[in-house]
Every structure is written in structure tokens, then in C-alpha cells.
MARKOL-619507 format. One record per residue (C-alpha): x, z, y; residue in three letters. Coordinates in steps of 0.2 Angstrom, whole numbers, plus 5000, padded with zeros to 4 digits. Example, Ala and Ser with C-alpha at 12.3 -4.5 7.8 and 13.67 -1.06 7.14 Angstrom:
<pts>
506250394978ALA 506850364995SER 
</pts>
This chain:
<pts>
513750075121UNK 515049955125UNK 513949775124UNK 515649665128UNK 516549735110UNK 514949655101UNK 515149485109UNK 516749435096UNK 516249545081UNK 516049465067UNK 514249465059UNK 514849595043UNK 515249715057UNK 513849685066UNK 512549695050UNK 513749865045UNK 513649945062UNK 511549905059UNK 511649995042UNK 512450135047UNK 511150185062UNK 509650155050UNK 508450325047UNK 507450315033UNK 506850485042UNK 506150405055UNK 505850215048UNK 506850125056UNK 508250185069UNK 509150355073UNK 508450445089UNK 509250375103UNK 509950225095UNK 508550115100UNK 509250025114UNK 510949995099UNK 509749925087UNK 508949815098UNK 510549755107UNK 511349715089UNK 509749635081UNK 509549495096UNK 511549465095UNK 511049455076UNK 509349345080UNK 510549245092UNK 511849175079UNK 510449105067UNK 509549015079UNK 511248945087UNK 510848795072UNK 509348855062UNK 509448825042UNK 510948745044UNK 512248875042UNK 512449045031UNK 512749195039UNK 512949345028UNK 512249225013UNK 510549185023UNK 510149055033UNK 508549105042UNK 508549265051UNK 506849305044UNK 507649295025UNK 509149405034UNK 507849535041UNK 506749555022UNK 508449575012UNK 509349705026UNK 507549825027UNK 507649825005UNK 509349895005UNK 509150005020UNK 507150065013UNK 506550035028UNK 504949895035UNK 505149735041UNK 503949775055UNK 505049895062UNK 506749775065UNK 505449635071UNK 504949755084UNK 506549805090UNK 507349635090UNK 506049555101UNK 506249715112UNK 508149655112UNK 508049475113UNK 506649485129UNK 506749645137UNK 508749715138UNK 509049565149UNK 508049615162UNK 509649715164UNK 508949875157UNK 510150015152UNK 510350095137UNK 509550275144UNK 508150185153UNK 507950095137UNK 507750255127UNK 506750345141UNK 505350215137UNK 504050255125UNK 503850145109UNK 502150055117UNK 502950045133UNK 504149935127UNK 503249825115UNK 502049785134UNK 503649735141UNK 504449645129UNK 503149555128UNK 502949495146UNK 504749445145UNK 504349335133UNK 502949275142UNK 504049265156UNK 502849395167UNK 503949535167UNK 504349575187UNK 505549705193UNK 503849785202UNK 503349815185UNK 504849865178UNK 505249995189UNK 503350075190UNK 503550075170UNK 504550215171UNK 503350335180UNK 501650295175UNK 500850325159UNK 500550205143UNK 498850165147UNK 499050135167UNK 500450005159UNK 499349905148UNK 498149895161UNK 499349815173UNK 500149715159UNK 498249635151UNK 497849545167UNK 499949445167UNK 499749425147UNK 498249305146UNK 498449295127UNK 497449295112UNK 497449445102UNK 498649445086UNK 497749385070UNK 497749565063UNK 496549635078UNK 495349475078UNK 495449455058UNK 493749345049UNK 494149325032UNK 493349205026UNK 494449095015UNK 495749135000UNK 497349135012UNK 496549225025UNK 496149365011UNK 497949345005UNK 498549375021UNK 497449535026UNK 497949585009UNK 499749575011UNK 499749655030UNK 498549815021UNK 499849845008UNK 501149825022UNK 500349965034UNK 499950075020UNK 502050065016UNK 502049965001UNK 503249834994UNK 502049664994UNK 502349494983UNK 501349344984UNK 501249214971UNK 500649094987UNK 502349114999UNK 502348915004UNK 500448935011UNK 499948975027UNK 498549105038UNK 498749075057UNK 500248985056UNK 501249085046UNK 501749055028UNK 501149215019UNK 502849225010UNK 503449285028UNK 502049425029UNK 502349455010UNK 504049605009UNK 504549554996UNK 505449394993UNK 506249464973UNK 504949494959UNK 504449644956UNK 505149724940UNK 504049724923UNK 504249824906UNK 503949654896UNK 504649464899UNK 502949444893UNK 501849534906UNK 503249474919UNK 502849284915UNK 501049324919UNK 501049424934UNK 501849274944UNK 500349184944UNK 499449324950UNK 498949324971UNK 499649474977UNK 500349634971UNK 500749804978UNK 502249904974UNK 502650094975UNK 504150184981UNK 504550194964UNK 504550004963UNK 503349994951UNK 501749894953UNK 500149994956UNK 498949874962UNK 498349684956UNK 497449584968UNK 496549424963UNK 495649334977UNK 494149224972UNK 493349134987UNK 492049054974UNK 490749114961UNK 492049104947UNK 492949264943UNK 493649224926UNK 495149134932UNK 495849284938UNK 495049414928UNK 496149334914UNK 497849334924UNK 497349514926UNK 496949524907UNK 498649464903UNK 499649594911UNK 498449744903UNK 499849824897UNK 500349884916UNK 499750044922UNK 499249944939UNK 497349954943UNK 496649754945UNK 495649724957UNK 494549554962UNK 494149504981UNK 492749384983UNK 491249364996UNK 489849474994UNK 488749354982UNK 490249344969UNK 489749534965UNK 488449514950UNK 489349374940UNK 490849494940UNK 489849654934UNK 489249514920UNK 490849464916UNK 491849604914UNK 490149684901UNK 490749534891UNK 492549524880UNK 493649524880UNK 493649644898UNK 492349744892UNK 493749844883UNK 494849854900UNK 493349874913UNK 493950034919UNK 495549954927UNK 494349834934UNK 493649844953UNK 492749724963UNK 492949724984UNK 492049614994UNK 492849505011UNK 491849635020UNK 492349805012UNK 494149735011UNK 494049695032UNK 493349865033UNK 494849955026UNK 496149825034UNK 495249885051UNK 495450055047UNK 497250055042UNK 497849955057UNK 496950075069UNK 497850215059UNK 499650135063UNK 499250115079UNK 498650285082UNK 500250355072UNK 501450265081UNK 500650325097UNK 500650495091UNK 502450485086UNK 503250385099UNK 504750465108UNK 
</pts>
């Protein structure tokens, strides 16, 4: 790959030459053109930060809004561009070339990429990277990362963003499309509309059911684009609040499901005996924060293991 022709491309060809080494196949990126993407996404990442908010590239002016509109034309996830733009941002200038790049495994470089942002990446490191295994790697790497694990691997919920957010990032692993109605607020520091995929409504058969389903908390969406699952999150004893957003949209195939703590259980089961849910309580579920941690757990240890399983 010829790094120097990038350096006075202009960002259409740049976001073009991204398009056309997508594989849905696989995600993300072609086999063996991991060390392309990554080199292209920082030199993207690059030119929005040069004066952040203040300027439109390609009709965006945040990298982040860039990234959510580039994986919905291309059908691919968000979680995989962020990964290969950090590796490109933080590791290729360590002065790592392209077949070293490609000869690392995918868990291999997300370690090293993110001791280069730490700045504890040595050479010594580098360079034993490349003949000891994934696990003897981590193990040299926790000592130098003195970090606290990401929220998804130390997740409490325990209020209405944190279920949001856990609710968002389960609907993300499990490769649906997710909206919140809540993008402004914030879990760990991150607005929830940045976990969210989505940043368009989804599409509704009625004006009417649309109009409702705004106000709903979150929503998952198929492949088909169509919504399959409501989710209300109530932190408190009350259910009807959401029960009727749910109620509102009934017309919609999508199951509706409530997330509350534990104790909120019995006043649900009351309330949807009564009308007028009584007539729609089979499309009504009730999860607890527990049984929703649970499955979130679950999930991420899945990815994990798939995308150790499937790492080149």
C-alpha cells in the first residue's frame, strides 16, 4: 500500500476507497486489508479532529456521526470501524508494516493498540508479539495497562441510563440496529445516542404508530429494518407510563418488553390483568435489572469467544 498517495487525497476518495474494501462477509473489512482500513480510518479520524465540530467533511462534522452513517450504507457495525481506527490511529505508528500488521491476530492487536494509546507499548513488546501466543501477550500487557475494565465487563445496573445503555450495547452484540429516544443522556460518560446505531428513526407502517414509538426508550431492529423489540425501562414501581407508550404502538408486530428491578414484578402482572392490556398481554414481557445483566453477560462473553474463534 502506498501510504504517501493517501496524504493529499481528498476525503471522498479516501471514504470511497473505505467503501469499496468493506465485506459484509466478514463484518467489517476484506481479508488482508486490515492494515488499508485501519491506515485510511485514522487519516479519516485525523481530518475531524484537525478542528472538531467546526467543519463538514463529507456532510459530518464529528467523526462519530461519520462512522454511524458510513457502517449504514456499507451493512456493517460501528464496533468494528472503531476497532480498526484505534488500531490505526495508535499502533501503525509504531512503524508496523502492512504484512506484520495482518500477521497479528485480531486480540493481538486490540492489546497493542491499546498500549500505544497508553503510551506503554515498547519495541521489546512489539517484537515478542509476533511469536508468542494471545494469552502470553495479555499477560505481559495487564501488568503495563493499569486500567479499569471497560463498563461493559464491570456493568451494575442500577439506574434507567445504565439499563438503557446495557440495552443498547445487548442489541448491538446480538447484531441489531438500535434507537434510543434518550441520545442526549449519559452512562459512564458516554451519551447513549453514541452507543445507540442508529441515529435515523426507524421506519413505521402508520404516521400514527411512528409518532408514538419516539418516546419509547429503546428499540431494536432486524435486518429487515423492521422493529422486533420494544423496550421500556422503569427504575421505579410505576409501570403504566410505559406500558401505555407500548400500548400505542400495538399495531406493530414488535414483542414489548418492561425492565424494572426485581420488586416492580407483581404490579406489572396486576397491570397488564387490567384494561386496557389485558387484551394485548401476550406481547407483554417483564425482565428484571438482574435477568437483563444476565443475558448482557452472556452475550458479551459470546462475542468475545466468536471473535477469538474467528480471528485471522
Amino acid at each position: 500500500m502506498d501510504n504517501k498517495r493517501w496524504d493529499l487525497a481528498s476525503d471522498e476518495e479516501i471514504a470511497d476507497e473505505l467503501a469499496r474494501i468493506t465485506s459484509t462477509d466478514f463484518d467489517g473489512f476484506a481479508r488482508t486489508r486490515g492494515y488499508e482500513a485501519a491506515f485510511l480510518l485514522a487519516k479519516m479520524h485525523s481530518r475531524f479532529s484537525a478542528n472538531p465540530g467546526k467543519q463538514s467533511i463529507l456532510g459530518f462534522s464529528y467523526f462519530t456521526d461519520w462512522v454511524k452513517a458510513f457502517c449504514k450504507a456499507r451493512g456493517i457495525t460501528s464496533r468494528t470501524v472503531w476497532y480498526y481506527a484505534k488500531a490505526g490511529r495508535f499502533l501503525l505508528p509504531h512503524n508496523i508494516g502492512e504484512d506484520e500488521f495482518e500477521a497479528l491476530s485480531v486480540r493481538k492487536r486490540e492489546i497493542l493498540a491499546d498500549l500505544a494509546e497508553r503510551g506503554k507499548l515498547t519495541q521489546e513488546l512489539l517484537k515478542d508479539s509476533f511469536v508468542i501466543s494471545d494469552g502470553e501477550l495479555r499477560k505481559k500487557a495487564d501488568p503495563l495497562r493499569e486500567r479499569e475494565l471497560p463498563w461493559e465487563d464491570r456493568l451494575e445496573i442500577n439506574s434507567h441510563e445504565a439499563a438503557i445503555a446495557a440495552l443498547l450495547q445487548l442489541g448491538n452484540l446480538l447484531d441489531y440496529k438500535t434507537y434510543t429516544a434518550h441520545p442526549g443522556d449519559q452512562f459512564e460518560g458516554k451519551r447513549l445516542g453514541d452507543i445507540a446505531t442508529l441515529t435515523d428513526f426507524p421506519r413505521f407502517p402508520t404516521v400514527e404508530i411512528e409518532r408514538s414509538a419516539k418516546r419509547i426508550d429503546v428499540i431494536w431492529v432486524n435486518i429487515e429494518s423492521w422493529p422486533e423489540f420494544f423496550f421500556e425501562v422503569e427504575p421505579t414501581t410505576g409501570v403504566t407510563s410505559g406500558l401505555q407508550r407500548m400500548y400505542q404502538v400495538r399495531k406493530s408486530e414488535a414483542k414489548f418488553l418492561i425492565v424494572a428491578p426485581d420488586e416492580v414484578r407483581p404490579r406489572f402482572f396486576r397491570a397488564i390483568s387490567e384494561s386496557p392490556y389485558k387484551h394485548y398481554r401476550d406481547k407483554y414481557l417483564f425482565r428484571s435489572y438482574t435477568e437483563l445483566k444476565q443475558m448482557f453477560q452472556a452475550a458479551l462473553r459470546y462475542r468475545k469467544a466468536s471473535d477469538r474463534f474467528f480471528a485471522q
